[in-house]
C-alpha positions as CSV (number, residue, x, y, z in Angstrom):
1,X,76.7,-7.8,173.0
2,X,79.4,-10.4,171.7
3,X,81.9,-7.2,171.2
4,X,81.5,-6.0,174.5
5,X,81.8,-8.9,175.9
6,X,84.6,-10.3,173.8
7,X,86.3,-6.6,175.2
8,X,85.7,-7.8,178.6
9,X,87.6,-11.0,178.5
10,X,90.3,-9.7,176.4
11,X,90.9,-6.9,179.6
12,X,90.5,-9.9,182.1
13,X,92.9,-12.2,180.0
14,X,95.6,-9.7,179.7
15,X,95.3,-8.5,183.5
16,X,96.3,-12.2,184.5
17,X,99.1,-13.1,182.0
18,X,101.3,-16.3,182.0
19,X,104.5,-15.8,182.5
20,X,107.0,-18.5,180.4
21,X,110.1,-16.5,181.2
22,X,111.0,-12.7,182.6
23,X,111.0,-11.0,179.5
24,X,108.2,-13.6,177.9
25,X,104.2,-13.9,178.7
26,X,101.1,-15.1,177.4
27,X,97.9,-15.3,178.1
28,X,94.4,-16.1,176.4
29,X,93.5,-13.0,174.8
30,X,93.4,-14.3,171.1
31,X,90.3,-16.7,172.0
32,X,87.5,-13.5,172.6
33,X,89.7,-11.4,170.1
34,X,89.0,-14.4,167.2
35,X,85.6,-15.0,168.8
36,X,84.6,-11.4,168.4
37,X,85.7,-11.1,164.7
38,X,84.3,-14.4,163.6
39,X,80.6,-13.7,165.1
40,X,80.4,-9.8,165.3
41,X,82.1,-8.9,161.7
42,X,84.7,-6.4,160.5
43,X,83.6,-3.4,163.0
44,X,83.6,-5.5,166.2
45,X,87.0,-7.0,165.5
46,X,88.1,-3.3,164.8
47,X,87.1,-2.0,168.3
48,X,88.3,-5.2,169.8
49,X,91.7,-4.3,167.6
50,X,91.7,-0.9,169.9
51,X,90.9,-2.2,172.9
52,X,93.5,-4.5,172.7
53,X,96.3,-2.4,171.9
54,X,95.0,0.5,174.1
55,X,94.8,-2.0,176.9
56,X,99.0,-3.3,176.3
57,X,100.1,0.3,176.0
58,X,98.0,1.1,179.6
59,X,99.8,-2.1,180.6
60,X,103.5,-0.8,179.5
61,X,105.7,-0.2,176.8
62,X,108.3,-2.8,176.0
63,X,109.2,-6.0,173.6
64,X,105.3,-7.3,174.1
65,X,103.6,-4.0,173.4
66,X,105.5,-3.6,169.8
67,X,105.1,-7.4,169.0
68,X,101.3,-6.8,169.9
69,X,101.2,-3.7,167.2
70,X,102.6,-5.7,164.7
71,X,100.6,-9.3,165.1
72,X,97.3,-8.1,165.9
73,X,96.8,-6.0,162.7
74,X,97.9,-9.1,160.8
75,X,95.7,-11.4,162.9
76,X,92.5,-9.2,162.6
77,X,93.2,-8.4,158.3
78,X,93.2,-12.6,157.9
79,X,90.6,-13.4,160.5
80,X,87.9,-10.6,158.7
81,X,88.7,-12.0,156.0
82,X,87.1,-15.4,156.5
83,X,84.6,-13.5,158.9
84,X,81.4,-13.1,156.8
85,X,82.1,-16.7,155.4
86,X,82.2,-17.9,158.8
87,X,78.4,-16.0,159.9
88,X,77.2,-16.9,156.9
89,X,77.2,-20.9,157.2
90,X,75.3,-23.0,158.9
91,X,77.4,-26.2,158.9
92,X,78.8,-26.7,162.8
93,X,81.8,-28.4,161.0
94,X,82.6,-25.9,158.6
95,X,82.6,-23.3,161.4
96,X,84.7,-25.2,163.4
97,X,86.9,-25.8,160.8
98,X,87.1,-22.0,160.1
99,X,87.8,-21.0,163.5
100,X,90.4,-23.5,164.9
101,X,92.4,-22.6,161.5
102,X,91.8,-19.0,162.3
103,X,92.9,-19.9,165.6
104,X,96.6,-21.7,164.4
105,X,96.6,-19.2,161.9
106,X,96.8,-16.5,164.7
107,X,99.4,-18.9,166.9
108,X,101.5,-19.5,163.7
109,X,101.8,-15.6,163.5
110,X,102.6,-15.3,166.6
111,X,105.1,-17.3,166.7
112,X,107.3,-15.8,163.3
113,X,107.5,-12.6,165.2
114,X,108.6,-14.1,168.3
115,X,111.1,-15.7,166.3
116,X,112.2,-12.7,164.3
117,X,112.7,-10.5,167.3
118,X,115.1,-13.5,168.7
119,X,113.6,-14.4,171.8
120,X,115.6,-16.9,173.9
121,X,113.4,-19.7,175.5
122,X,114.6,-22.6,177.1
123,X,113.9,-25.9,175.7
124,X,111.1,-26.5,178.2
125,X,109.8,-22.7,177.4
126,X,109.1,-23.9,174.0
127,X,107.5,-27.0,175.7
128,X,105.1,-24.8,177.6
129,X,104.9,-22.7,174.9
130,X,103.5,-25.3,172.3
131,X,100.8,-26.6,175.3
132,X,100.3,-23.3,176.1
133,X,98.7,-23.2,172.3
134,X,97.3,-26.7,172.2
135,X,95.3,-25.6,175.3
136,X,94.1,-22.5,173.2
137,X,93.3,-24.4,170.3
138,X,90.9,-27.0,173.0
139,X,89.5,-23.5,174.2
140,X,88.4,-22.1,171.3
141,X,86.9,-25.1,170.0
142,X,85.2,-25.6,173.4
143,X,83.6,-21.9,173.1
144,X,82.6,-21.9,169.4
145,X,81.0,-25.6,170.4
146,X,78.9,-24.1,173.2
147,X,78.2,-20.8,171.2
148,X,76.8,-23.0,168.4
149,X,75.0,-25.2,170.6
150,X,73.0,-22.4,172.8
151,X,72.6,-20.8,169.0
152,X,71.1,-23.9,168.1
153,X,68.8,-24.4,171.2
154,X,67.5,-21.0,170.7
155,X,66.3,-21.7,166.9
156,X,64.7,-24.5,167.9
157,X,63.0,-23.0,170.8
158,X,61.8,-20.3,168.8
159,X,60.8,-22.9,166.0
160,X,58.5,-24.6,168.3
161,X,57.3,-21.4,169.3
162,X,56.0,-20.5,166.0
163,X,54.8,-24.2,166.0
164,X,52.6,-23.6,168.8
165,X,51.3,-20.7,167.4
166,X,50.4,-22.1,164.2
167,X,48.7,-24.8,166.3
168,X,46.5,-22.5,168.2
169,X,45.5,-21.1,165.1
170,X,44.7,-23.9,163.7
171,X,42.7,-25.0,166.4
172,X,41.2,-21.8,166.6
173,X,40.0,-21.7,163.4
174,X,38.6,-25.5,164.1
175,X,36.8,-24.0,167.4
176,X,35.1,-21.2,165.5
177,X,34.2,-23.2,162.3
178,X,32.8,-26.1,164.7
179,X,30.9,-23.5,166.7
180,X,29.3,-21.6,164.1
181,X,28.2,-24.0,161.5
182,X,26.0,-25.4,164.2
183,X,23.5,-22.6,164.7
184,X,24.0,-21.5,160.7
185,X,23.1,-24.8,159.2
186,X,20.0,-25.1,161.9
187,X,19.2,-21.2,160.3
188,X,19.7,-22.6,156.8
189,X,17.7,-25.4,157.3
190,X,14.5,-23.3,159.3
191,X,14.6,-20.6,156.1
192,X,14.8,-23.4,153.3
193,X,11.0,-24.2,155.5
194,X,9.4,-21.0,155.5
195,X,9.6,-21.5,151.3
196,X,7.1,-23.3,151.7
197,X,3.6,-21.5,150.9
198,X,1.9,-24.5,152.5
199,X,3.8,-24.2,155.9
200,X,0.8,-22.7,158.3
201,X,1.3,-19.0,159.6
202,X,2.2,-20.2,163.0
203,X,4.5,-22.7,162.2
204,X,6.3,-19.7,160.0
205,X,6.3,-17.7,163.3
206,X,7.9,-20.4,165.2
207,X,10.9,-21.0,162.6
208,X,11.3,-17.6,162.2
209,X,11.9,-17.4,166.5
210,X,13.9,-20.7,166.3
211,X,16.3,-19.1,163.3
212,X,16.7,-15.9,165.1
213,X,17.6,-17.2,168.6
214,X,20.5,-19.5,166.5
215,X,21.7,-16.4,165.3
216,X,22.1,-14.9,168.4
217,X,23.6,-17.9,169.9
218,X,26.4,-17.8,166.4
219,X,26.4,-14.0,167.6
220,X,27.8,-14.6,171.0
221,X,29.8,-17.1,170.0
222,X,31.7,-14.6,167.8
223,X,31.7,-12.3,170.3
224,X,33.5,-15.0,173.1
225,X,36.0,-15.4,170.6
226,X,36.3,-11.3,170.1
227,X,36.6,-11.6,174.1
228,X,39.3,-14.1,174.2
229,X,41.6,-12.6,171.0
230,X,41.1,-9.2,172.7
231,X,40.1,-9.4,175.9
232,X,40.0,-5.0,176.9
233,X,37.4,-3.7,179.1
234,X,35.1,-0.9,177.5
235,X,32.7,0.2,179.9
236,X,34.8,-0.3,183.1
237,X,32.3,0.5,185.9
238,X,32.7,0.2,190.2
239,X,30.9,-3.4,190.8
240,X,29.5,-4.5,194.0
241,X,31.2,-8.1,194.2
242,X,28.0,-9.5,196.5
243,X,26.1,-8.0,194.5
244,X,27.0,-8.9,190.8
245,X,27.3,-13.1,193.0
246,X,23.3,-12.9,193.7
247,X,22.6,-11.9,190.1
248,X,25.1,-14.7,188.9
249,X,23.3,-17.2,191.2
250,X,19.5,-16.3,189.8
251,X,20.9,-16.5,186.7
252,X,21.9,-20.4,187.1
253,X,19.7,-21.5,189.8
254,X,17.0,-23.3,187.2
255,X,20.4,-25.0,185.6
256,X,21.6,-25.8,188.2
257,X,17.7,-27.1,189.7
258,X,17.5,-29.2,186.3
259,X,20.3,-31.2,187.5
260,X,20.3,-31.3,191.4
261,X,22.6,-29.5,192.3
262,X,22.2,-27.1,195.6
263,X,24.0,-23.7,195.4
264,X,25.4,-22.2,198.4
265,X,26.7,-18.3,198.6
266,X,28.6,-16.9,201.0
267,X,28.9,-12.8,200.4
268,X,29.1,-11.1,203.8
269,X,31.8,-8.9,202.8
270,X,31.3,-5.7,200.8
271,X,34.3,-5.5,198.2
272,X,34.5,-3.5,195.1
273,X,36.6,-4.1,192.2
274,X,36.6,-2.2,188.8
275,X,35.7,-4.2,185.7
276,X,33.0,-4.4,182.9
277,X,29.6,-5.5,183.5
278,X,28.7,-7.7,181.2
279,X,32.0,-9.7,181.1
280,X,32.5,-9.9,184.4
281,X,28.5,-12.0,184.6
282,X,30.1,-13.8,181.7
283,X,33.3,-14.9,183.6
284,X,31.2,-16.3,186.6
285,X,28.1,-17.7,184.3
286,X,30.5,-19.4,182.5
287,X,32.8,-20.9,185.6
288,X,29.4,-21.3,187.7
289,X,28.1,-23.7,184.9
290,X,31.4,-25.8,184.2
291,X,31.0,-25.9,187.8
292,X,27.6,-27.2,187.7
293,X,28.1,-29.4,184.6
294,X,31.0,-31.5,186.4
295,X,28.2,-32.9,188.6
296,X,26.0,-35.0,187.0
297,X,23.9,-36.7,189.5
298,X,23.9,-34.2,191.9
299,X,26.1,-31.9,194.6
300,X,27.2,-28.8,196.0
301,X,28.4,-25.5,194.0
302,X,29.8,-23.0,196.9
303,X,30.3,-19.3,196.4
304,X,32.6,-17.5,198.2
305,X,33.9,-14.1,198.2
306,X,36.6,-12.7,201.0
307,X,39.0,-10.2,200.9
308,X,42.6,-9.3,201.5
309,X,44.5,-6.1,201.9
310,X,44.5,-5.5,197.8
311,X,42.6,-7.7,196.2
312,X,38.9,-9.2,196.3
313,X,38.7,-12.9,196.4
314,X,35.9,-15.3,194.8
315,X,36.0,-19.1,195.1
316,X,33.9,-21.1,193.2
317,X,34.1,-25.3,194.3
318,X,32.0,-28.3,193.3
319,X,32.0,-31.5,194.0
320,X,32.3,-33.2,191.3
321,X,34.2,-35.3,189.2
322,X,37.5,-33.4,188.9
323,X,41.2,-33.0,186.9
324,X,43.4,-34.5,186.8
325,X,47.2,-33.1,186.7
326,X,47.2,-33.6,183.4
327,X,43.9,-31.7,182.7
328,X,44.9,-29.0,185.2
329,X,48.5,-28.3,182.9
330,X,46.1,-28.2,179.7
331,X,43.4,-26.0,181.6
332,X,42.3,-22.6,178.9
333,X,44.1,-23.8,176.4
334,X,42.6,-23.6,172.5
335,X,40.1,-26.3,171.9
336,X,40.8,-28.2,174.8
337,X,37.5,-29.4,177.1
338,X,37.2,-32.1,179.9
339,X,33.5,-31.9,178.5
340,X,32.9,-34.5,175.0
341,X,30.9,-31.5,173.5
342,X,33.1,-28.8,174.9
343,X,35.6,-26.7,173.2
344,X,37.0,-25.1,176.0
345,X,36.3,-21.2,175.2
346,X,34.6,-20.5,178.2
347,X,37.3,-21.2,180.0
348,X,39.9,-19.3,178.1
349,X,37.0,-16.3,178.3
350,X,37.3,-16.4,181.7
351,X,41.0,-16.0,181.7
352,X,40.8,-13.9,179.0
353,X,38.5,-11.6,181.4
354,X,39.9,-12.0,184.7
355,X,43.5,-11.3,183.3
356,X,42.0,-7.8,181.7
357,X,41.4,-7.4,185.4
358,X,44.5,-7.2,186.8
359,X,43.6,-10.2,188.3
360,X,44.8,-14.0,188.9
361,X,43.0,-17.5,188.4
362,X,44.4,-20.4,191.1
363,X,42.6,-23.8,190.5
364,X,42.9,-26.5,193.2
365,X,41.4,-29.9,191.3
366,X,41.1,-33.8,192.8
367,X,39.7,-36.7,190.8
368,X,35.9,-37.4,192.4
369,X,36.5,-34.8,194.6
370,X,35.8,-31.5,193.1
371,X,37.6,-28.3,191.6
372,X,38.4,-25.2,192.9
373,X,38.6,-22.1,191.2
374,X,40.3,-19.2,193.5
375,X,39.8,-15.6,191.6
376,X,41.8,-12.8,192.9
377,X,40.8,-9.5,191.7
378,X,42.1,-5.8,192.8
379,X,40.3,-3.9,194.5
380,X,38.5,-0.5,194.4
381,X,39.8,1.5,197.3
């Protein structure tokens, strides 16, 4: 990339020359030309080498094209030399140093064989001359400084990248540790009992049912994880969106009667939309009891599901407490819960699920008002 687009400039630099007298012009082709040896190495200089000369030859023979044959060699044999010195340091100074000596280097050059074919300036031709190369030198030092600094902005960019990731695992590994040590050390605990020869055959039964149903709760915790690091649909099936609602709604009715809270549906339209069974109930369980949950006196949970041209849309809205911007911005990511006991991995399930979908999650949030969560799904046509 830096070749061709050192090639580029050196085509536009030498199609608008300045002219210090008839027989005499310049122009700014020696900034890409260093530019493109310094950052893209021996073989980049080398094309840049051809382009150049092939360029002044197109351009026409004369005084400048035989000065150009014998400076540019010279110019590209001293800059490669202090080329892989120059990529390999990381000191800003020590570039700059390297290329603004490259650069008066080139201009020192430059000017012996200008003197040696006897070229007659005027006193204020050598005037413009010698600004002509101050400005050069300013140029160059302006384009290595904003080369280095974009260079710079990147790495740290991609630093905090691999920060964030390391974060997220981190926190995953928190999440999944928290979550499962819970139902193990109740197991633990219910088998250390049943050692007991004294312990009643009952009470054995009882612990045995209590130890099992923790390790199916540890279970699907594993498997919400499995869901969120690899959220691919397996057994991807037509579903009835009204349909798959009402099953969602019996299944959360007597949570949502523990707490007072009146469901309403809305599914008068017959839409279709391709997805797995199972985790498309474990999308809306899981955003129909967060929805519940943010109530905790008592309220309204409203399903709706619509439809556009192309895609099927379900809104689930409470009433409850709501988010704030703050909470929206943070919404499905690692470890992060509006709830004290909460971890946040349903939510990132449902994303997770919805996003294996084809679809799109839109969330509309107001402190003491309620949320909003708009699901927009493709549909099966």
């Amino acid at each position: 990339m830096i070749g061709l687009i050192s090639a580029i400039s050196i085509v536009l630099c030498m199609s608008f020359p300045w002219n210090i007298s008839p027989n005499f012009i310049f122009d700014f082709r020696q900034v890409p030309f260093i530019i493109g040896i310094l950052y893209g190495g021996r073989k980049v200089g080398l094309t840049l080498l051809f382009v150049l000369l092939g360029y002044r030859y197109f351009l026409g023979l004369g005084e400048g094209f035989y000065t150009s044959i014998i400076i540019y060699p010279l110019i590209f044999l001293a800059i490669a030399f202090f080329s892989a010195q120059f990529r390999s340091t990381t000191n800003f100074s020590r570039k700059m140093t390297i290329a603004i000596g490259a650069n008066v280097l080139s201009i020192l050059l430059l000017i012996t064989v200008v003197s040696f074919f006897k070229v007659n300036l005027s006193v204020s031709g050598w005037v413009t001359l010698i600004l002509f190369y101050i400005t050069q030198v300013i140029v160059m030092f302006l384009f290595i400084y904003f080369i280095e600094r974009a260079k710079e902005e990147n790495y740290i960019l991609s630093e905090l990248n691999e920060l964030e990731k390391l974060k997220m695992v981190s926190d995953m590994a928190a999440s999944i540790s928290h979550e499962v040590r819970n139902p193990l050390t109740v197991t633990k605990g219910f088998l250390q009992l049943l050692q007991d020869p004294s312990i009643p055959f009952d009470k054995k039964d009882f612990y045995l049912r209590l130890s099992l149903n923790e390790l199916e709760r540890a279970e699907i915790i594993i498997s919400d994880y499995l869901t969120f690091a690899k959220p691919s649909l397996e057994n991807v099936v037509d579903l009835n969106v009204a349909k798959e609602l009402e099953y969602v709604v019996k299944v959360v009715t007597p949570y949502a009667t523990m707490r007072n809270v009146t469901i309403n549906v809305n599914t008068s339209e017959n839409v279709k939309v391709a997805g797995e069974r199972q985790k498309f109930h474990q999308c809306l369980i899981n955003l129909a009891k967060n929805g519940i949950e943010a109530m905790p006196e008592q309220g309204q949970l409203t399903l709706t599901l619509s439809e556009t041209e192309t895609e099927a849309v379900i809104t689930i809205e409470d009433t409850g407490i709501g988010m704030s911007e703050d909470h929206l911005k943070r919404l499905a990511t690692p470890y992060y819960s509006t709830k004290t006991s909460g971890t946040g991995l349903g939510t990132m399930v449902v994303y997770s699920i919805i996003k294996a979908m084809n679809g799109q999650i839109q969330v509309e949030s107001k402190e003491n008002v309620g949320t909003r969560f708009i699901l927009s799904i493709p549909k099966v046509t």
